[in-house]
VOLO-127254 format. One record per residue (C-alpha): x, y, z; residue in three letters; residue number from 1. Coordinates in steps of 0.5 Angstrom, whole numbers, plus 500, padded with zeros to 3 digits. Example, Ala and Ser with C-alpha at 12.3 -4.5 7.8 and 13.67 -1.06 7.14 Angstrom:
! residues 2
east:525; north:491; up:516; residuo:ala; num:1 $
east:527; north:498; up:514; residuo:ser; num:2 $
END
This chain:
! residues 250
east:538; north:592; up:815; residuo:unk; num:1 $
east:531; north:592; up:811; residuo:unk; num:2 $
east:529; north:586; up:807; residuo:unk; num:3 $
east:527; north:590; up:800; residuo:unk; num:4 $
east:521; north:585; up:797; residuo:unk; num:5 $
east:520; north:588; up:790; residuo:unk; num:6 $
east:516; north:581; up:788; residuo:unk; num:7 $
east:509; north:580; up:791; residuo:unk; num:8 $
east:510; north:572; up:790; residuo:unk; num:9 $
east:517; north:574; up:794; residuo:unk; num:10 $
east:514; north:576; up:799; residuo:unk; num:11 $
east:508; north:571; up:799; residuo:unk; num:12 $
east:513; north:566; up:800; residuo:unk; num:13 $
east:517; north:570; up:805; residuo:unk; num:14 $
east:510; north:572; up:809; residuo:unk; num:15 $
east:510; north:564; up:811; residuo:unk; num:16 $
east:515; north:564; up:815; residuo:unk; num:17 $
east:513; north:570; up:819; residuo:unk; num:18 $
east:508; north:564; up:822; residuo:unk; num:19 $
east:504; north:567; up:829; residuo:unk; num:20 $
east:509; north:573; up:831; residuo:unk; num:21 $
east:505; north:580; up:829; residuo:unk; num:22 $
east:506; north:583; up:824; residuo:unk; num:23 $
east:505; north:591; up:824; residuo:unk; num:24 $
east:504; north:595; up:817; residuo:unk; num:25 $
east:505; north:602; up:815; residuo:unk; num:26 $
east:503; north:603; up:807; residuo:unk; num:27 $
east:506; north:609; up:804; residuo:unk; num:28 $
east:507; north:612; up:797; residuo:unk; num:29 $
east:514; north:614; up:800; residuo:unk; num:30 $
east:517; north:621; up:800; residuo:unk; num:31 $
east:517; north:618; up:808; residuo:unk; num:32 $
east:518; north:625; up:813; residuo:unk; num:33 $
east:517; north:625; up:820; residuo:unk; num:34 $
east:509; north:623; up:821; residuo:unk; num:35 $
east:511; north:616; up:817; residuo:unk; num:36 $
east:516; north:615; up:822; residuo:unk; num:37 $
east:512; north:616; up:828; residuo:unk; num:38 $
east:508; north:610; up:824; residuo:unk; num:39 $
east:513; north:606; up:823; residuo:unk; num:40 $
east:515; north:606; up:830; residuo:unk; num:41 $
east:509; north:605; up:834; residuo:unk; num:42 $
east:509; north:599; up:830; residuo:unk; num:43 $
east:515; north:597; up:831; residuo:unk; num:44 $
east:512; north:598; up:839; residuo:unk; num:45 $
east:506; north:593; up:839; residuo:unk; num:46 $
east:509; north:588; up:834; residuo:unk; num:47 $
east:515; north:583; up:834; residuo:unk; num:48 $
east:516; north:585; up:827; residuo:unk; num:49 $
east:514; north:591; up:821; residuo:unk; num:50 $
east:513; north:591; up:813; residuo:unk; num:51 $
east:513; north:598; up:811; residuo:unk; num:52 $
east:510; north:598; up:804; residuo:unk; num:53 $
east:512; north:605; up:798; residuo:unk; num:54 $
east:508; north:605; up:792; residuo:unk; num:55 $
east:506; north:610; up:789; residuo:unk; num:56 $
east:499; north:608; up:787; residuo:unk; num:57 $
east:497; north:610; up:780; residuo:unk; num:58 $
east:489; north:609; up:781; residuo:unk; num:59 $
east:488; north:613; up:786; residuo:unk; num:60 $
east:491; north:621; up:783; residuo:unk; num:61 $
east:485; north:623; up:778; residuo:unk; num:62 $
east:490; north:628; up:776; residuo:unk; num:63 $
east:495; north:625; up:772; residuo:unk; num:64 $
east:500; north:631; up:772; residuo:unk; num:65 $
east:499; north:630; up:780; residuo:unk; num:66 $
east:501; north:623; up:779; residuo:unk; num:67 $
east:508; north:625; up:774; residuo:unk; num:68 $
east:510; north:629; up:780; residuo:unk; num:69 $
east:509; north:626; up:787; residuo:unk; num:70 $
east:516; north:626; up:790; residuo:unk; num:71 $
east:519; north:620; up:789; residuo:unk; num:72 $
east:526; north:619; up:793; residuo:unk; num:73 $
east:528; north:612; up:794; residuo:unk; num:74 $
east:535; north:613; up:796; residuo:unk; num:75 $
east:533; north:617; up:802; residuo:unk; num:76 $
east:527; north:613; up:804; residuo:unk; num:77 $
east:531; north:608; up:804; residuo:unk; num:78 $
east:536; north:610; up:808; residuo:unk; num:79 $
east:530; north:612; up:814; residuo:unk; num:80 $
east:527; north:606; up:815; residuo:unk; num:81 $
east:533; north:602; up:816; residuo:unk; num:82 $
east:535; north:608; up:821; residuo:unk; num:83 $
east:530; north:606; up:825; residuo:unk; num:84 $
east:530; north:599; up:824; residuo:unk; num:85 $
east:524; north:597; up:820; residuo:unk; num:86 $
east:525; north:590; up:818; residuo:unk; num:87 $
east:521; north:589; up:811; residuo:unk; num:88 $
east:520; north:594; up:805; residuo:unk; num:89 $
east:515; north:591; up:800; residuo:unk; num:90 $
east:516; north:597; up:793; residuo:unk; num:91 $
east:513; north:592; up:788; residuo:unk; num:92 $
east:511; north:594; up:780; residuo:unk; num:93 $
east:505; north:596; up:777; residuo:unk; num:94 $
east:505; north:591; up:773; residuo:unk; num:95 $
east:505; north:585; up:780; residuo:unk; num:96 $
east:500; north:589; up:784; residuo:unk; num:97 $
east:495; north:590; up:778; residuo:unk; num:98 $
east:496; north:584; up:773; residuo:unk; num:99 $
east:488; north:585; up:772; residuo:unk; num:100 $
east:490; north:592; up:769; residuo:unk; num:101 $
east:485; north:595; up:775; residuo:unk; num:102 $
east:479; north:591; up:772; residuo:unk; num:103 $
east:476; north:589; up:780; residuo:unk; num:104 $
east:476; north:595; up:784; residuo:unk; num:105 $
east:473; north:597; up:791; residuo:unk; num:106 $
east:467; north:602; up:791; residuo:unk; num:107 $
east:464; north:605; up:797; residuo:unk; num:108 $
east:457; north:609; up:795; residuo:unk; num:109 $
east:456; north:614; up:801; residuo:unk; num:110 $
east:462; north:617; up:806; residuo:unk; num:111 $
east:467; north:617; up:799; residuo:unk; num:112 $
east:462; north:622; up:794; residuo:unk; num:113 $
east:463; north:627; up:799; residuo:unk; num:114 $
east:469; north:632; up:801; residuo:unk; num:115 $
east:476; north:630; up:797; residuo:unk; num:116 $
east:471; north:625; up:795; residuo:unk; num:117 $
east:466; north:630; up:791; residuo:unk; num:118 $
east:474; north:633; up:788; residuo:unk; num:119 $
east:477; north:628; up:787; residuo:unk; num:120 $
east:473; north:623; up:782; residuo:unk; num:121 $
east:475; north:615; up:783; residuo:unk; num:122 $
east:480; north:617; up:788; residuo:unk; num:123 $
east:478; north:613; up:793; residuo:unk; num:124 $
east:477; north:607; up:789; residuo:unk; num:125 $
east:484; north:607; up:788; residuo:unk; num:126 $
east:485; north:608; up:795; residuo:unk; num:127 $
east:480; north:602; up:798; residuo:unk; num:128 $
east:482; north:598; up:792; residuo:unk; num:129 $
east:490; north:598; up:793; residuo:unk; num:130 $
east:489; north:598; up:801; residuo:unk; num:131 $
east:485; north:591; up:801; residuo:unk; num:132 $
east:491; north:587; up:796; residuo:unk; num:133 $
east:495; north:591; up:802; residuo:unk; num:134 $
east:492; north:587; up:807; residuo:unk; num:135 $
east:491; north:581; up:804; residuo:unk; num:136 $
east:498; north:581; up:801; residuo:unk; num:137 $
east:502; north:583; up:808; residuo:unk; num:138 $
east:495; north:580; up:813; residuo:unk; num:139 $
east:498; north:584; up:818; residuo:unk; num:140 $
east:496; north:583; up:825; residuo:unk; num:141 $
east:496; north:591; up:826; residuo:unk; num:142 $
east:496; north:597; up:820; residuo:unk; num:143 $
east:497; north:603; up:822; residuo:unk; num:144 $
east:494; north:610; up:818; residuo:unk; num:145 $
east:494; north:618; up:820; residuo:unk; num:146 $
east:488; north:622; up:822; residuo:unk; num:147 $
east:490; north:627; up:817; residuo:unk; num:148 $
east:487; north:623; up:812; residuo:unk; num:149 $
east:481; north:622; up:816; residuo:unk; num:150 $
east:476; north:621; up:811; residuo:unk; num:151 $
east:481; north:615; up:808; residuo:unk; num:152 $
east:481; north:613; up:815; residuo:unk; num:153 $
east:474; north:611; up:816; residuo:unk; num:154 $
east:473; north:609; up:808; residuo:unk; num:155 $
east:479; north:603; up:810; residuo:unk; num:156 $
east:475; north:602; up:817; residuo:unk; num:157 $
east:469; north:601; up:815; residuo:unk; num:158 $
east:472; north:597; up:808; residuo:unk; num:159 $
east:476; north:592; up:813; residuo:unk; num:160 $
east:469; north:591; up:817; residuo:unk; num:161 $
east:466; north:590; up:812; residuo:unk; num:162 $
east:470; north:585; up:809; residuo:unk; num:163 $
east:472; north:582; up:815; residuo:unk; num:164 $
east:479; north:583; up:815; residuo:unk; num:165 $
east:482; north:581; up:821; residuo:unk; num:166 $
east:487; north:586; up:820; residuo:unk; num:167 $
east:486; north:592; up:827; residuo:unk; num:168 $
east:487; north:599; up:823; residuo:unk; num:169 $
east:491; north:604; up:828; residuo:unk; num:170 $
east:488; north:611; up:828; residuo:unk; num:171 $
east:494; north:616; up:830; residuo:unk; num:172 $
east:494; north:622; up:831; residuo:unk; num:173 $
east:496; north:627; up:825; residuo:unk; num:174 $
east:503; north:629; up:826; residuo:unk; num:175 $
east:505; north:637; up:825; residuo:unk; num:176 $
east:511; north:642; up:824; residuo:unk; num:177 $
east:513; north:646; up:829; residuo:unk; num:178 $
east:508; north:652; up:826; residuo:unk; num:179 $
east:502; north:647; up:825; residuo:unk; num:180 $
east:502; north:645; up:818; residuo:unk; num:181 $
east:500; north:638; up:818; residuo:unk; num:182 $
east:506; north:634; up:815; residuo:unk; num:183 $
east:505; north:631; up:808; residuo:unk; num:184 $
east:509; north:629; up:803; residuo:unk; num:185 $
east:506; north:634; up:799; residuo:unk; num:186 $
east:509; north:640; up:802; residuo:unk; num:187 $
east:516; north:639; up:799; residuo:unk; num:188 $
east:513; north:642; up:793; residuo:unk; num:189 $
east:511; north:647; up:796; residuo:unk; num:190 $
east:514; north:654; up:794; residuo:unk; num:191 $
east:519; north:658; up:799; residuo:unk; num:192 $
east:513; north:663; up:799; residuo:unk; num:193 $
east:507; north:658; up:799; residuo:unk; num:194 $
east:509; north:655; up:804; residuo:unk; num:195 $
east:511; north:661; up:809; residuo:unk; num:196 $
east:502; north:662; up:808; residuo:unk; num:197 $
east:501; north:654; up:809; residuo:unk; num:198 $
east:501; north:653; up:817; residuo:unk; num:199 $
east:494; north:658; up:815; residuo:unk; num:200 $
east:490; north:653; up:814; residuo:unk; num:201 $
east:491; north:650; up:820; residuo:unk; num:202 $
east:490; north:656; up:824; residuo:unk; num:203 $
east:484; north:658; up:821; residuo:unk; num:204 $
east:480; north:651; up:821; residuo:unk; num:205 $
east:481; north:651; up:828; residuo:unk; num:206 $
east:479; north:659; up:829; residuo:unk; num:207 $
east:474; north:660; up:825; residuo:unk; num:208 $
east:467; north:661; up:828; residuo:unk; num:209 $
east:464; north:658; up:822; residuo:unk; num:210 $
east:465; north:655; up:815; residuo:unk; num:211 $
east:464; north:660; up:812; residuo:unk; num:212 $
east:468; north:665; up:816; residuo:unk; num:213 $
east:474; north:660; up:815; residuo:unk; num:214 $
east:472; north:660; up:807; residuo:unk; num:215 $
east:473; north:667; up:807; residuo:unk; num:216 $
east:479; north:669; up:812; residuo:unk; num:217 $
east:482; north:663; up:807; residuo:unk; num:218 $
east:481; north:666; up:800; residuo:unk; num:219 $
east:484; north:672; up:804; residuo:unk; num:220 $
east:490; north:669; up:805; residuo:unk; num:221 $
east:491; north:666; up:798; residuo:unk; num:222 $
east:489; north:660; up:798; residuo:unk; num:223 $
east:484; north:656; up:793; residuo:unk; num:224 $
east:478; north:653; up:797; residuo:unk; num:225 $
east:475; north:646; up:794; residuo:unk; num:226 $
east:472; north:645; up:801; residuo:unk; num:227 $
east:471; north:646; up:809; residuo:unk; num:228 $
east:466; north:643; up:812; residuo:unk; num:229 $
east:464; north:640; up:819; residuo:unk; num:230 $
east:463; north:633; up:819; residuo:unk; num:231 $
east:464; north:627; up:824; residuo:unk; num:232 $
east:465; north:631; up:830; residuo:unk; num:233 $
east:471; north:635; up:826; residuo:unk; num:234 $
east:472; north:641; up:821; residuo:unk; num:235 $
east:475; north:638; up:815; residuo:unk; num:236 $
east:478; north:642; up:809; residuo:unk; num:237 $
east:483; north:641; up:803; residuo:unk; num:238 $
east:486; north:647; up:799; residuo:unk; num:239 $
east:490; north:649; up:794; residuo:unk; num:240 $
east:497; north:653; up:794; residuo:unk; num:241 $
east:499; north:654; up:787; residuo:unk; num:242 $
east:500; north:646; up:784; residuo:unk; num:243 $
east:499; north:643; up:791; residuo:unk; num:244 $
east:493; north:640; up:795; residuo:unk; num:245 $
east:493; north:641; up:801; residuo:unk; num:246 $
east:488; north:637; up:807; residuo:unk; num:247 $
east:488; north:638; up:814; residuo:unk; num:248 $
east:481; north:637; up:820; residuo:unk; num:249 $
east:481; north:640; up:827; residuo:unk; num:250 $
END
């Protein structure tokens, strides 16, 4: 049975009694699907215990009308985490993990200004800000990200060594459909037609001879570009089906 910690205080007080066994972390905004899974289970693999963390965090979505509908299925992601068997959920309100009402925030000034960071105003001081009271809240031995978000995975790593945050951040491997689409929350808002051309994306980031090229061969498709660029050793692009953004790298 998953312990459900809906306070912060709660699960402070609970963390104590954790005491030197390892503790592995996985935070998510919910909607959970496989490549969460594959998370939490490779923490469960490396740690005598594991929290799993569902908030949908309100400072990182410039979009407001991205925010009202991000898939929201509690039951349902419920019922996966006890499946496999994570011990301790921690789903508190806005209220409890913002009492400054978001006056202190985390700010990186190079890595964050390019890519989703250029489209996306202010997204990545949502996503630094609420990782940093994550990690201090759950201090977990291990916490665990995907590589399909890989430039939040470099912001968090270069966050947590420039804090000094004991935490070691885990780097897994992006998880995909059997067509190759990267799985995300957000594709279950894709449409029947939209999401018959999404595993596109993928194919043509790791095809394409150029930028360019994947630019154009993706317009042709019908997908709507914000960006493809080579950066880091990788080909990194976020897209847009309709009302759904879509990242991926290669």
């Amino acid at each position: 049975m998953t312990k459900i910690f809906q306070s912060v205080q709660e699960w402070i007080e609970f963390r104590k009694s954790i005491g030197g066994k390892t503790l592995g972390f996985v935070p998510t905004m919910g909607a959970l699907h496989e490549g969460h899974l594959t998370l939490m289970r490779r923490s469960m693999a490396e740690n005598d215990c594991t929290a799993v963390s569902i908030f949908v965090n309100p400072t990182q979505f410039n979009d407001p009308n991205d925010l009202t509908h991000y898939p929201r299925t509690p039951k349902e992601d419920l019922e996966l985490l006890e499946s496999i068997g994570v011990q301790y959920l921690i789903s508190p309100e806005i209220t409890d993990l913002y009492p400054d009402d978001y006056r202190y925030q985390v700010s990186e000034k190079v890595e964050s200004n390019v890519l989703c960071g250029a489209h996306r105003p202010g997204h990545f001081d949502g996503v630094l800000t609420i990782v940093l009271k994550l990690l201090n809240l759950t201090q977990a031995s291990h916490a665990y990200f995907g590589e399909k978000d890989f430039q939040q995975l470099r912001l968090i790593e270069g966050m947590a060594k420039a804090f000094f945050i004991p935490t070691k951040i885990v780097a897994c491997p992006t998880l995909r459909e059997q067509d190759g689409l990267a799985m995300s929350s957000r594709n279950r808002r894709l449409t029947p037609e939209h999401r018959e051309i999404a595993p596109g994306f993928q194919k043509t980031l790791k095809g394409a001879s150029t930028t360019e090229d994947a630019i154009r061969k993706l317009k042709e498709q019908g997908f709507e570009v914000d960006y493809i660029e080579d950066r880091w050793g990788r080909r990194l692009g976020a897209v847009r089906l309709g009302q759904v953004r879509l990242i991926d790298n290669v």
